[in-house]
Structures are given as structure tokens and as C-alpha cells.
LOMIKE-241722 format. One record per residue: residue number from 1; residue in three letters; x, y, z of N, C-alpha, C, CB in turn. Coordinates in steps of 0.02 Angstrom, whole numbers, plus 50000, padded with zeros to 5 digits. Glycine has a CB too. Example, Ala and Ser with C-alpha at 12.3 -4.5 7.8 and 13.67 -1.06 7.14 Angstrom:
REM residues 2
REC segu fifi   nc1   nc2   nc3  cac1  cac2  cac3   cc1   cc2   cc3  cbc1  cbc2  cbc3
REC    1  ALA 50660 49716 50390 50615 49775 50390 50660 49835 50390 50565 49776 50452
REC    2  SER 50642 49888 50354 50684 49947 50357 50645 50002 50394 50704 49970 50286
***
This chain:
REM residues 253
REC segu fifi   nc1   nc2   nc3  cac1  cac2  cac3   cc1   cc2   cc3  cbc1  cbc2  cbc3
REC    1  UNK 48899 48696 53847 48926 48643 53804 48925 48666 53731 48884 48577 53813
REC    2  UNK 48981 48651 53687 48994 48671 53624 48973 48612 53576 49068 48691 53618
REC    3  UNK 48914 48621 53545 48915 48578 53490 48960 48581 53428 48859 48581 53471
REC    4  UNK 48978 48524 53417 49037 48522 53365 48991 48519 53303 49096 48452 53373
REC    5  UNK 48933 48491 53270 48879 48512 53256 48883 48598 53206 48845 48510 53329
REC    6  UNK 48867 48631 53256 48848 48698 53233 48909 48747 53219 48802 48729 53286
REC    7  UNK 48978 48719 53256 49035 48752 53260 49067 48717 53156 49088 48719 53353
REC    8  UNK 49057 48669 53153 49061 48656 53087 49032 48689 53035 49046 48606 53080
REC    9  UNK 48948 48710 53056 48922 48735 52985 48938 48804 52982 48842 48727 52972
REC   10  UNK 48955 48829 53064 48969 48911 53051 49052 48912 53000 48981 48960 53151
REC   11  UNK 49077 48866 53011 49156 48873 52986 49137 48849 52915 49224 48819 53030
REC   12  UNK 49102 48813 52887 49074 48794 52791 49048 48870 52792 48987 48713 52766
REC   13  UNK 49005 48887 52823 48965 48963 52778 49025 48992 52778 48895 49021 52817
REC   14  UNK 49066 49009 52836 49101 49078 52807 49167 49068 52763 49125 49126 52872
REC   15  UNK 49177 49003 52756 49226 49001 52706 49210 49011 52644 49255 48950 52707
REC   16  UNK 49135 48986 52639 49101 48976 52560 49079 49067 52550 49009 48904 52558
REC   17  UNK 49056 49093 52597 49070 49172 52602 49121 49190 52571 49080 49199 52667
REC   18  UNK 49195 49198 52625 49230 49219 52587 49267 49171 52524 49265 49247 52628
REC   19  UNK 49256 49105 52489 49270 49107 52428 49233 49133 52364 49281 49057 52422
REC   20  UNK 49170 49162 52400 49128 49189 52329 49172 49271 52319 49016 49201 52348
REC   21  UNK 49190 49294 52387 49181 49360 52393 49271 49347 52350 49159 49401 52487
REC   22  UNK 49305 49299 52355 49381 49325 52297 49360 49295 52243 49473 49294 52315
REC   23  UNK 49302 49248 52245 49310 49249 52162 49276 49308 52130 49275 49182 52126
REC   24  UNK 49221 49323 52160 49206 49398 52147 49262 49460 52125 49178 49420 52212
REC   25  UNK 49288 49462 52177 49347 49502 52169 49403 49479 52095 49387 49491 52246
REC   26  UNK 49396 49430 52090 49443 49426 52040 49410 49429 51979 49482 49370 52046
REC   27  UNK 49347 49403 51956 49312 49396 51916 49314 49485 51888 49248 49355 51945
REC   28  UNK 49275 49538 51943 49291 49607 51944 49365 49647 51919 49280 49620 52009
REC   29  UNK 49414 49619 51934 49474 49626 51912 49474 49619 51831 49517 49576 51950
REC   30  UNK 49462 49556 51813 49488 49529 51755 49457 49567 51692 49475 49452 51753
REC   31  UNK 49398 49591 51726 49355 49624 51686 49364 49695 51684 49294 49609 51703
REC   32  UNK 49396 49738 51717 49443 49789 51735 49483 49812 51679 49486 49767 51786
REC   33  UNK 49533 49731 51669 49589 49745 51614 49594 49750 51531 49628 49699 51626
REC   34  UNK 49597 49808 51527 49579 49829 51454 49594 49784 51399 49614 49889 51437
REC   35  UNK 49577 49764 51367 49592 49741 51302 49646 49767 51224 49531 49742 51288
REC   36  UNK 49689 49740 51240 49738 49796 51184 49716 49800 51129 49812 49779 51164
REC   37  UNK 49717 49868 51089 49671 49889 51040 49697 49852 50997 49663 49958 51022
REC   38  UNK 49681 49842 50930 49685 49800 50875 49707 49833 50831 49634 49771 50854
REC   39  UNK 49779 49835 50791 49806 49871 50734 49783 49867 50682 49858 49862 50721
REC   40  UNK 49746 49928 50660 49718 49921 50592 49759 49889 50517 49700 49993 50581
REC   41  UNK 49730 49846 50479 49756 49826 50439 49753 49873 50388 49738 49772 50431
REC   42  UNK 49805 49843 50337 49823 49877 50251 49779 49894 50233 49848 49839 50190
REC   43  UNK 49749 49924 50194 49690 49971 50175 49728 49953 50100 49681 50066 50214
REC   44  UNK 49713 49907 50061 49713 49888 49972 49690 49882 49923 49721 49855 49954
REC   45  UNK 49714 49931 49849 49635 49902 49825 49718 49913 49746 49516 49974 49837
REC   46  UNK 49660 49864 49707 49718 49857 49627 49660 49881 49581 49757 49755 49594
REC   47  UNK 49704 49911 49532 49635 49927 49480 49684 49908 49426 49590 50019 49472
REC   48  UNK 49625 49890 49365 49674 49863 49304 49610 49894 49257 49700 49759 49296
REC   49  UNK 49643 49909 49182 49592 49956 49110 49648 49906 49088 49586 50069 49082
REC   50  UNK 49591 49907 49020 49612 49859 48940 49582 49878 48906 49604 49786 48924
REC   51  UNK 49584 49892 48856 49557 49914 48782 49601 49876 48716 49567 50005 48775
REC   52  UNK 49554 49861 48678 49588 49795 48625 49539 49834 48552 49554 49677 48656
REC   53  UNK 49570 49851 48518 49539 49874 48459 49578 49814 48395 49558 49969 48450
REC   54  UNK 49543 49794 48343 49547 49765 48275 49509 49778 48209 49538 49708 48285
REC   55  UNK 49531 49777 48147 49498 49804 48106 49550 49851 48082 49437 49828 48130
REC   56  UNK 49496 49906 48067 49524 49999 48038 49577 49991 48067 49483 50082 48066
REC   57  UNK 49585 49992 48133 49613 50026 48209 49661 49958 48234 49534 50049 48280
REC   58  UNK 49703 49978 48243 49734 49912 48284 49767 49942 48341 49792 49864 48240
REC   59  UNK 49749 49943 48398 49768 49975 48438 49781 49929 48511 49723 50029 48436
REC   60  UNK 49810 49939 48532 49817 49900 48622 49842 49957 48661 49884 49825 48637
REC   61  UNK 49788 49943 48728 49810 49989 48786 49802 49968 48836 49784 50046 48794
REC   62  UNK 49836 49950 48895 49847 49943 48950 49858 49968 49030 49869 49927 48933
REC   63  UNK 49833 49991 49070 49833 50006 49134 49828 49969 49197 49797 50039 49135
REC   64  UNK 49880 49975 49254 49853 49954 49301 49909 49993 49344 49841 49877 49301
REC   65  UNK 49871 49979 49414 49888 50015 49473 49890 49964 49536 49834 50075 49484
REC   66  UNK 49908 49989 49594 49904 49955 49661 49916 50037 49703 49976 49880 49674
REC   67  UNK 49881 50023 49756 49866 50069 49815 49885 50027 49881 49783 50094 49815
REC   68  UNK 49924 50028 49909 49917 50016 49986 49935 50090 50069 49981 49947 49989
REC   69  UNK 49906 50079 50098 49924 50126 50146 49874 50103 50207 49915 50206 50118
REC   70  UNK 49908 50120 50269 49903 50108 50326 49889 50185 50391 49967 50064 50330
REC   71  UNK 49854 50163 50437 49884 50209 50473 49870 50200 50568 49855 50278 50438
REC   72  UNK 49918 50211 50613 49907 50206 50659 49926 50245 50709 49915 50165 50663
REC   73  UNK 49902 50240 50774 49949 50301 50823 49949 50356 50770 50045 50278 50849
REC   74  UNK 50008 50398 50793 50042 50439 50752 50077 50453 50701 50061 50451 50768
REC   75  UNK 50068 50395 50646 50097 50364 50599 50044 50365 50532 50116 50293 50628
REC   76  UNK 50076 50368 50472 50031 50353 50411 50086 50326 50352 49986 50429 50384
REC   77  UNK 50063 50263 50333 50109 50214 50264 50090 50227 50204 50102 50131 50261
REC   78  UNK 50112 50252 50142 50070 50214 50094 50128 50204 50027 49991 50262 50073
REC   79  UNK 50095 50151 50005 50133 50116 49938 50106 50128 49877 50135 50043 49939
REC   80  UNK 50127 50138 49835 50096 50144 49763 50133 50134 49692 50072 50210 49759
REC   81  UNK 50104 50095 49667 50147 50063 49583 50089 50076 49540 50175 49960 49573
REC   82  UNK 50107 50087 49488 50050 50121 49428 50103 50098 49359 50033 50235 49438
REC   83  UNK 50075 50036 49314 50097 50028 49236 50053 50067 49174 50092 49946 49220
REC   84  UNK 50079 50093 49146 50041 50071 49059 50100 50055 49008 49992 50149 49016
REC   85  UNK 50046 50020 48971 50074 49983 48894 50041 49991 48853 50082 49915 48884
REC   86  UNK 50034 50050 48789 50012 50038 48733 50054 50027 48662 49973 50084 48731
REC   87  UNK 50005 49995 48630 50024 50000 48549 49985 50017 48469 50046 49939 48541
REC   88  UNK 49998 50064 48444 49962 50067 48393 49983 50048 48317 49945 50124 48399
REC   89  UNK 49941 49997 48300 49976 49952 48224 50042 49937 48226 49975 49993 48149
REC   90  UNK 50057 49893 48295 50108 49878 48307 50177 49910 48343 50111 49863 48263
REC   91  UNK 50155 49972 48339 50222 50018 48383 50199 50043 48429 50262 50078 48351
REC   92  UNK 50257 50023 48468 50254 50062 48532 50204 50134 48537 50331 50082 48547
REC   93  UNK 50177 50148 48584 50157 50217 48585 50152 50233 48660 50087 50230 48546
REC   94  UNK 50145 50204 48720 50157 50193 48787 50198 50152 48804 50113 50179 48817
REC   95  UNK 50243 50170 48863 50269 50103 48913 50289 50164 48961 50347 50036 48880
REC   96  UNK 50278 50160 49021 50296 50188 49078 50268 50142 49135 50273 50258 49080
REC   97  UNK 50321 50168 49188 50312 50129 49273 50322 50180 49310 50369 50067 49302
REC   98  UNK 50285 50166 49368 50292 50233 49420 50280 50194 49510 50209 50308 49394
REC   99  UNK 50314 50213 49549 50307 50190 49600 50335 50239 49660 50332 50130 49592
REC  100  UNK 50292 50223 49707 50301 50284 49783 50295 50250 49826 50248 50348 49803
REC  101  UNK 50314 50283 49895 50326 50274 49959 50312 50327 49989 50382 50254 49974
REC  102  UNK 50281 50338 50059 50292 50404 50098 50269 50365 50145 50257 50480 50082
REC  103  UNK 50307 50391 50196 50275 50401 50268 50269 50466 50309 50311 50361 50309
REC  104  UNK 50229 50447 50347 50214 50519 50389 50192 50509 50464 50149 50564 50352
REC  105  UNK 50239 50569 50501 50222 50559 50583 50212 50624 50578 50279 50529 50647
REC  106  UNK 50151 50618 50628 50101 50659 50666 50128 50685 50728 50039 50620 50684
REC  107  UNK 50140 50765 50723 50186 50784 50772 50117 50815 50812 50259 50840 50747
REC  108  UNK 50073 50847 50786 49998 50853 50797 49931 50820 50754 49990 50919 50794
REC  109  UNK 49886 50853 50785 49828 50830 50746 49827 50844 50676 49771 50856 50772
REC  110  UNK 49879 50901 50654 49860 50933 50587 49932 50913 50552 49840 51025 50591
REC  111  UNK 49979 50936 50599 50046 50941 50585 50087 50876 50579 50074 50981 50632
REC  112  UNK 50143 50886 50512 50169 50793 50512 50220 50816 50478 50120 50717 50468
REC  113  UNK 50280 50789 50489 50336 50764 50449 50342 50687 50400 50385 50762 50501
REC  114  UNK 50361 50705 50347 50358 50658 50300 50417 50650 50265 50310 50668 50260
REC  115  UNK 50425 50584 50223 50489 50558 50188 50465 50545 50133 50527 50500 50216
REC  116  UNK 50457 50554 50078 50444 50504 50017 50498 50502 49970 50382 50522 49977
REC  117  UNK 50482 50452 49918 50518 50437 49880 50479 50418 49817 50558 50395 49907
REC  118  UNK 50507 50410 49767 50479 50426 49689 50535 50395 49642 50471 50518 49670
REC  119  UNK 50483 50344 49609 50522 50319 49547 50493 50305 49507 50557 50273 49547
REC  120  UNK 50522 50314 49423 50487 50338 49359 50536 50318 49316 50468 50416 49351
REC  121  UNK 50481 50265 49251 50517 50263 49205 50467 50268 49127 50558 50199 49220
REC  122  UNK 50494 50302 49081 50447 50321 49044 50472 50319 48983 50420 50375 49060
REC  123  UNK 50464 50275 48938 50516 50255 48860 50476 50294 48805 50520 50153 48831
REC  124  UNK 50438 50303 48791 50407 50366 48757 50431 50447 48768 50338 50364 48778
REC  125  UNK 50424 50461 48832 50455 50531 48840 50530 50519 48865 50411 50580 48898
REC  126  UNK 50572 50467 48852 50638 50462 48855 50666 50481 48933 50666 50509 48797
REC  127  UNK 50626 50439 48961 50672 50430 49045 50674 50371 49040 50639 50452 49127
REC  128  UNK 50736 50378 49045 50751 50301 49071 50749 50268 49150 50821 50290 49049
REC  129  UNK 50764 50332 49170 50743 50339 49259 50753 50403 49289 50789 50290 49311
REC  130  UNK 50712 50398 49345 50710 50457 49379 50670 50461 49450 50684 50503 49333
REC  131  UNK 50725 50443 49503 50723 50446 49565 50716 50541 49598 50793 50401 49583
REC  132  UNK 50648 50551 49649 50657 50575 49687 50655 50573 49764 50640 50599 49665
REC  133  UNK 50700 50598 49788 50689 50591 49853 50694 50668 49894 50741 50535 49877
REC  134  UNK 50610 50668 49951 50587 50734 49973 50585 50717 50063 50501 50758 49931
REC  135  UNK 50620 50737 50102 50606 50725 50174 50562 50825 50172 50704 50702 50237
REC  136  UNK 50520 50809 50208 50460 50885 50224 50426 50913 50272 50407 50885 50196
REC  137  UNK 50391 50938 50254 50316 50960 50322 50271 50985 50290 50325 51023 50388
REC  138  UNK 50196 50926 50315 50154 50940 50300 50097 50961 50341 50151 50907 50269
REC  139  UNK 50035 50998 50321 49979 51019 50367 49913 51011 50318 49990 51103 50399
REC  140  UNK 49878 50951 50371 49802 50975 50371 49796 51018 50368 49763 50968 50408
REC  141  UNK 49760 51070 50312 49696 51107 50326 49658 51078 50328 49675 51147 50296
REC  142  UNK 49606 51040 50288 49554 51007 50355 49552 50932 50344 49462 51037 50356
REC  143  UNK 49532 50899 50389 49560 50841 50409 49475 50817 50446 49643 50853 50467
REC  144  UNK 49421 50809 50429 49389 50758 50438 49354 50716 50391 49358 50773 50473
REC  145  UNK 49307 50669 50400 49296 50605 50380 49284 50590 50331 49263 50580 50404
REC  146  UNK 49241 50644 50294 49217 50650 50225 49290 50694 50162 49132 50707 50238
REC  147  UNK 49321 50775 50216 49348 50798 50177 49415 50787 50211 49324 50858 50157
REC  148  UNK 49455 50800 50161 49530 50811 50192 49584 50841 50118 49564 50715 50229
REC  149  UNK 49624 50881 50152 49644 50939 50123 49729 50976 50138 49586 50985 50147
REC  150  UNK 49755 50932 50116 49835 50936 50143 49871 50982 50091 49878 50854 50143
REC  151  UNK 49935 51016 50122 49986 51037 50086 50061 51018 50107 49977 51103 50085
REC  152  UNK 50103 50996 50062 50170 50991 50074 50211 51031 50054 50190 50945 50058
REC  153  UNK 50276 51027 50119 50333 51088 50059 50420 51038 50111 50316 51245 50090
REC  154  UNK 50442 51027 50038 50519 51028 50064 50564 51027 50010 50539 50966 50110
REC  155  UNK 50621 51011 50048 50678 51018 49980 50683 50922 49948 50787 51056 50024
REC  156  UNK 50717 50937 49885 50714 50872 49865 50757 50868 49824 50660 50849 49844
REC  157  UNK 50774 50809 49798 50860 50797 49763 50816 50740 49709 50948 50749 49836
REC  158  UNK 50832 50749 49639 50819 50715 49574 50885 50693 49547 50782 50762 49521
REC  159  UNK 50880 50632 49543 50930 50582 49489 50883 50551 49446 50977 50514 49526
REC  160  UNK 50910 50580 49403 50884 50538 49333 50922 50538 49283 50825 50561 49302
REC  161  UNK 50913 50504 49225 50918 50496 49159 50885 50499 49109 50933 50461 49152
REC  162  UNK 50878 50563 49077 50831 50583 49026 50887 50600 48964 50779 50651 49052
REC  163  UNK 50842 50537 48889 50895 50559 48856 50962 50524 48842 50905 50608 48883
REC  164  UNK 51028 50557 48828 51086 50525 48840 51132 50552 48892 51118 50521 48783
REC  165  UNK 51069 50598 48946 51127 50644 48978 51076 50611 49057 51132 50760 48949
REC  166  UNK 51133 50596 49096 51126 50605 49179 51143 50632 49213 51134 50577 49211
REC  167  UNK 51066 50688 49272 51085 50724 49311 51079 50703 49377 51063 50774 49299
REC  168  UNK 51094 50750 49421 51075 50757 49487 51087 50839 49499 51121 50706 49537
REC  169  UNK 51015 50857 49534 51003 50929 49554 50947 50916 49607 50980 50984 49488
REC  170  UNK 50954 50998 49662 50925 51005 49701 50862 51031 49699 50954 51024 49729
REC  171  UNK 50801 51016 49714 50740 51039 49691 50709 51081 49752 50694 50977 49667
REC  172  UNK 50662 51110 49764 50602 51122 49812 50534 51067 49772 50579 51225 49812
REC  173  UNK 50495 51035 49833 50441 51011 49841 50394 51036 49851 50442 50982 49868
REC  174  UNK 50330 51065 49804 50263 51099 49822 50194 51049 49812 50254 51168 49772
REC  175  UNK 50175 51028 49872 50121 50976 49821 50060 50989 49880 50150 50866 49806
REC  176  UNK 49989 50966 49856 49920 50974 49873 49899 50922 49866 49883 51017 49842
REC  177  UNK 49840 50914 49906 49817 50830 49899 49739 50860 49915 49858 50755 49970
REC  178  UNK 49687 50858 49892 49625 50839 49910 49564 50770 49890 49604 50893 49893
REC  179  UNK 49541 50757 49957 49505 50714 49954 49439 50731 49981 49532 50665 49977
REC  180  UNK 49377 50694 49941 49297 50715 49963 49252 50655 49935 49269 50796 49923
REC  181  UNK 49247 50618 49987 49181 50582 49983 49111 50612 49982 49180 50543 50034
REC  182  UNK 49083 50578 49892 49017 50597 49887 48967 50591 49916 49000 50587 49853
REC  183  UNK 48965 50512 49940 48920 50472 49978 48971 50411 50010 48856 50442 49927
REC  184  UNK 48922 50370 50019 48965 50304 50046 48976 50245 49978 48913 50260 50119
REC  185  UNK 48959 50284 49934 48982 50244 49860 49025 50272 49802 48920 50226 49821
REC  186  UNK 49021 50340 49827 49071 50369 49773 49133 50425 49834 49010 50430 49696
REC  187  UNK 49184 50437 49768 49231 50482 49811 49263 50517 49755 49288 50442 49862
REC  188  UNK 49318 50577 49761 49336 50613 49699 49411 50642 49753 49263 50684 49660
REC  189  UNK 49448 50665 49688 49519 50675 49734 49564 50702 49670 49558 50591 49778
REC  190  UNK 49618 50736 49718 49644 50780 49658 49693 50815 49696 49589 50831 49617
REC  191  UNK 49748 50799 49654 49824 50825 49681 49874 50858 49633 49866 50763 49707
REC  192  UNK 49932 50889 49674 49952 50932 49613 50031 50946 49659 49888 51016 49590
REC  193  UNK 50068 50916 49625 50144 50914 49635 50196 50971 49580 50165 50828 49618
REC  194  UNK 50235 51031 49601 50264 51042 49578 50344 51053 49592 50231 51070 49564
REC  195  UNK 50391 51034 49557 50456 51017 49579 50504 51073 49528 50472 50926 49567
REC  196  UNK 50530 51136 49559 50582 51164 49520 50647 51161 49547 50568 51228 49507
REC  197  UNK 50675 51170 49505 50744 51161 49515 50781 51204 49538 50771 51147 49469
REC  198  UNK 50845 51230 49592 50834 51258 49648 50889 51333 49612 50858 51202 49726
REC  199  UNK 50918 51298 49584 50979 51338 49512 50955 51348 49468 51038 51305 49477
REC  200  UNK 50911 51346 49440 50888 51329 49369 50803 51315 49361 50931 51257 49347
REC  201  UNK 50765 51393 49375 50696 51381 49386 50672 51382 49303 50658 51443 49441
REC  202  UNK 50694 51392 49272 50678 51351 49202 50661 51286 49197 50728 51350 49160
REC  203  UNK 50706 51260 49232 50700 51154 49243 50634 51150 49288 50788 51101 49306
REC  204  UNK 50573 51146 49267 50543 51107 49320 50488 51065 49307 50524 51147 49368
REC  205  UNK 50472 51029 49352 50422 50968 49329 50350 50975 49361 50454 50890 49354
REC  206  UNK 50297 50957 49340 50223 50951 49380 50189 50898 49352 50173 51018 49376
REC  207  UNK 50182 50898 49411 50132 50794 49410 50058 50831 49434 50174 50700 49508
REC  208  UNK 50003 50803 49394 49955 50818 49448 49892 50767 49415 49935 50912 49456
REC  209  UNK 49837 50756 49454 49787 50709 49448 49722 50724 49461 49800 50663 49483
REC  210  UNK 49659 50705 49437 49619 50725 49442 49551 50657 49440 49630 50778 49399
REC  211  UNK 49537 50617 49506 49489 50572 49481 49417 50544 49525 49533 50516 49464
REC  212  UNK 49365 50507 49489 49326 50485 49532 49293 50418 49532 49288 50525 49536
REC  213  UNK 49284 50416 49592 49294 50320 49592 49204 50311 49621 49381 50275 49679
REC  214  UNK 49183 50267 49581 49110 50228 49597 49087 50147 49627 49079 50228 49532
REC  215  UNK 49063 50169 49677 49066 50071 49703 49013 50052 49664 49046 50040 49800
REC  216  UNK 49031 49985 49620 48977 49938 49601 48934 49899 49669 49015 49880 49554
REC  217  UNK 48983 49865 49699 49011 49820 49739 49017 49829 49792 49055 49805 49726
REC  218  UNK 49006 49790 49866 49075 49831 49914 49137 49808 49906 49072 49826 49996
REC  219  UNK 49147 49760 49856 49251 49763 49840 49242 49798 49783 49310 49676 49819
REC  220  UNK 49201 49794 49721 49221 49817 49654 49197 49893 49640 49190 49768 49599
REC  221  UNK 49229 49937 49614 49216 49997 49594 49260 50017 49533 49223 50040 49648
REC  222  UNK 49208 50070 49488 49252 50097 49427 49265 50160 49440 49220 50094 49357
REC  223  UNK 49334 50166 49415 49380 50219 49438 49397 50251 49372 49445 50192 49479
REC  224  UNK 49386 50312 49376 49439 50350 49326 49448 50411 49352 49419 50361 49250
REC  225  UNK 49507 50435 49297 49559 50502 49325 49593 50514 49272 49616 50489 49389
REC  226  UNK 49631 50575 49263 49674 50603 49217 49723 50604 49273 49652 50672 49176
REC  227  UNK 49777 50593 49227 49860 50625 49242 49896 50665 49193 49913 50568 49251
REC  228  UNK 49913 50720 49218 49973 50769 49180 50024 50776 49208 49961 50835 49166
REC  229  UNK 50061 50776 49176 50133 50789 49190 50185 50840 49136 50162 50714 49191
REC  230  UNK 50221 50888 49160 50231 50915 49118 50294 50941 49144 50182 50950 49097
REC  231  UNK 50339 50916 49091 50405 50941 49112 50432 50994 49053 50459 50873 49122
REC  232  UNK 50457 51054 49082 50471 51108 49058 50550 51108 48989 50481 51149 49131
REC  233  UNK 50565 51043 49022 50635 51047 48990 50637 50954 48986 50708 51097 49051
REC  234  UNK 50605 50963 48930 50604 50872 48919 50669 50840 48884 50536 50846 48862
REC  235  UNK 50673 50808 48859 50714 50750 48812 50724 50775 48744 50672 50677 48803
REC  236  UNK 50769 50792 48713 50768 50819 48661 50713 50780 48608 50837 50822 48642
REC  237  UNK 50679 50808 48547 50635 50782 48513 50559 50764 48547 50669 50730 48488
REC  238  UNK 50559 50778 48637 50514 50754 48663 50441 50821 48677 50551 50719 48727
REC  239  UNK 50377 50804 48670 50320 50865 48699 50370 50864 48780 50204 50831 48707
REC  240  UNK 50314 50921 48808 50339 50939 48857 50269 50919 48910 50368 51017 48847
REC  241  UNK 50227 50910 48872 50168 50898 48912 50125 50813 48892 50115 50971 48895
REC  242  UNK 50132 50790 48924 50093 50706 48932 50043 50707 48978 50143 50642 48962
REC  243  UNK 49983 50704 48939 49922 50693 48978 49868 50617 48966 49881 50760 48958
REC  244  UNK 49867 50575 48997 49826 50523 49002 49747 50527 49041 49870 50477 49034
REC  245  UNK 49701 50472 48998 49639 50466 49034 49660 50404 49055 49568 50471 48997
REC  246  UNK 49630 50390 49119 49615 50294 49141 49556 50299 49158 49659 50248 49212
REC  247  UNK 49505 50233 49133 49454 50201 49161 49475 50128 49164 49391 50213 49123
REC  248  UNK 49454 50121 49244 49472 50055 49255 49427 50011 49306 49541 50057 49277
REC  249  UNK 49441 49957 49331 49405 49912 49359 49430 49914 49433 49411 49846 49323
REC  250  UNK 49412 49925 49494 49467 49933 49552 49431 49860 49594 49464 50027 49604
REC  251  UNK 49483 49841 49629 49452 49776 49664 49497 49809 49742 49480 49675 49619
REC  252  UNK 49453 49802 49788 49478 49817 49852 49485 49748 49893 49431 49869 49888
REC  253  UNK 49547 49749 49918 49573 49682 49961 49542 49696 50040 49675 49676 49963
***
């Protein structure tokens, strides 16, 4: 004789069996499925210098900058705008703007193709503008966490207006970039761009920089650096060489 009884509780256990054993299973699954990595955000920081003299001296000077850049996968962004404005006893003695773009893909760990672009305006040394644009190839030499140590080379094409005369000519692109963190509060860096002209190696220009930045803060740090620039064949009545100090205030976003 079949008890209906015992034929019931054997049919509850093994169902409650097998519903632990798929939620198991699924629970195991879900936990399986990777999590999509998270795109690193903008990496930003603005720095701004002021200096206000009265008295003897009447002087005004002005600086500021913005930094942005990104990087992901095989990919690297970065943005950059840089002002000054000075005046001494009322006249002009600075006004320039400067602003960049580049990107770069990582064909290897070391190796990358890049695009940038370059724009400059400078009413003291008599540009009124001056676009470059460099498609290239660049290489790590070394490339980890603390140091990093790049070189670029390509061809490049300049429009500008220096003066009362506007050109366009074909350039070569030579530029260096190093970077070296001191600690986890300071860092130092220093680059060096030179652009001749591809007809005419008399014509040529060099940008280069030299600076080091201190955290107060973990957003605030003071930054300074020199810039030279020196163009071989300036603006009539103009030096050929412009060199600036900045000390400034940097605030990281």
C-alpha cells in the first residue's frame, strides 16, 4: 500500500532541492558576468598669476591657463588654452593667446600616431595669427608611472599673419616632452618644439618650456615654468626671442 502521506513529502523535498540547486546556478552565473570597466574621466586643472604693482611702478600682469586631457584604450586627448595681459604705466606690454589640441592612438605600447593643432596670437611680437597643423609619429622612450619621455617627428603646414604680410609654408615637426614626478606632491616637466621651414631653413620657430608644480592641497598647487619662444625671422621691428616666467595658483577639477 502507497501512502499518499510520504509520496507528497518525497515530491516537496525534491522540488525544494532542485529550486535551490537553479537558484544557485543562477545566482553563480550572475556573479560570473563581468562588470564593464568604467571610462576614466577628464583629468583638469586651471591655473591663474596676478601681480598688481602702484606707486614708483605701475605695472599689471596677468596669467592664466587650462589643461584638460584624457586617456583610454588606445587613445590619448588633450586640450590646452594659455592667456597673458600685461601693462606698464598704462601701455600695453603683453597680450597673447595660445591654444592646442592633439590626439594620439596607440598602435603599441610605445608607438602612436598623432594629430595636433596650434593656435597663436601675440600683439606685442606682431602675430596676429598663426595656425599650425602637424599629423606624426610618436615614441615612448620610457613610459612608466613616475617618468615618461616622448619624441615626435612629422611634417606640418603654418598659416599665419605676422606683420602686414600672410603666409603659408611647409614645415617639419621636431618636439620632446619630458615628465618626472618628485614625490606624490611635486612634479617637473619640460618640452622643446622645433619647427623649420621646409624651403627656407632660415625661417624657423622653437617653443619650449621648462616647469615645476607643488601640491599645497590635494586640488590646490603652485606652479611655475618659463616659456621661450624664438622665432628666427620675426615681424619687422620685432626681438626674435620672447621669454616669460609664470607663478601661479593651479586648482585641479
Amino acid at each position: 500500500m502507497i501512502r499518499l502521506n510520504d509520496t507528497t513529502n518525497t515530491l516537496m523535498l525534491r522540488t525544494t532541492l532542485v529550486g535551490c540547486f537553479l537558484a544557485a546556478t543562477a545566482m553563480t552565473a550572475s556573479a560570473q558576468v563581468p562588470t564593464p570597466e568604467k571610462v576614466p574621466a577628464w583629468d583638469t586643472s586651471a591655473a591663474l598669476g596676478f601681480s598688481l604693482t602702484r606707486g614708483n611702478s605701475d605695472t599689471l600682469l596677468f596669467t592664466g591657463n587650462i589643461l584638460t586631457k584624457k586617456k583610454w584604450d588606445q587613445n590619448e586627448l588633450a586640450f590646452g588654452a594659455d592667456a597673458t595681459y600685461g601693462e606698464n604705466s598704462g601701455e600695453k606690454n603683453a597680450e597673447s593667446l595660445h591654444g592646442f589640441g592633439q590626439y594620439n592612438r596607440l598602435f603599441t605600447e610605445r608607438v602612436y600616431g598623432y594629430l595636433r593643432l596650434d593656435g597663436l596670437h601675440d600683439a606685442i611680437a606682431d602675430v596676429e595669427y598663426r595656425f599650425t597643423l602637424s599629423p606624426g609619429v610618436g615614441y615612448y622612450f620610457i613610459k612608466e608611472d613616475n617618468t615618461k619621455l616622448s619624441g615626435e617627428v612629422g611634417p606640418a603646414v603654418i598659416y599665419e599673419k605676422q606683420g602686414d604680410e600672410t603666409d603659408a609654408y611647409f614645415t617639419v615637426r621636431l618636439a620632446e616632452r619630458f615628465d618626472q614626478k618628485l614625490s606624490t606632491r611635486a612634479k617637473i616637466w619640460q618640452s622643446v618644439e622645433i619647427l623649420p621651414q621646409v624651403d627656407d631653413l632660415e625661417n624657423f620657430i622653437v617653443n619650449a618650456e621648462l616647469g615645476v608644480e607643488t601640491a599645497l592641497t590635494e586640488k590646490l598647487s603652485l606652479r611655475t615654468y618659463i616659456q621661450d619662444t624664438y622665432d628666427n625671422q620675426p615681424a619687422a621691428g620685432r626681438e626674435k626671442n620672447d621669454l616669460k616666467l609664470v607663478t601661479a595658483l593651479a586648482y585641479k577639477f
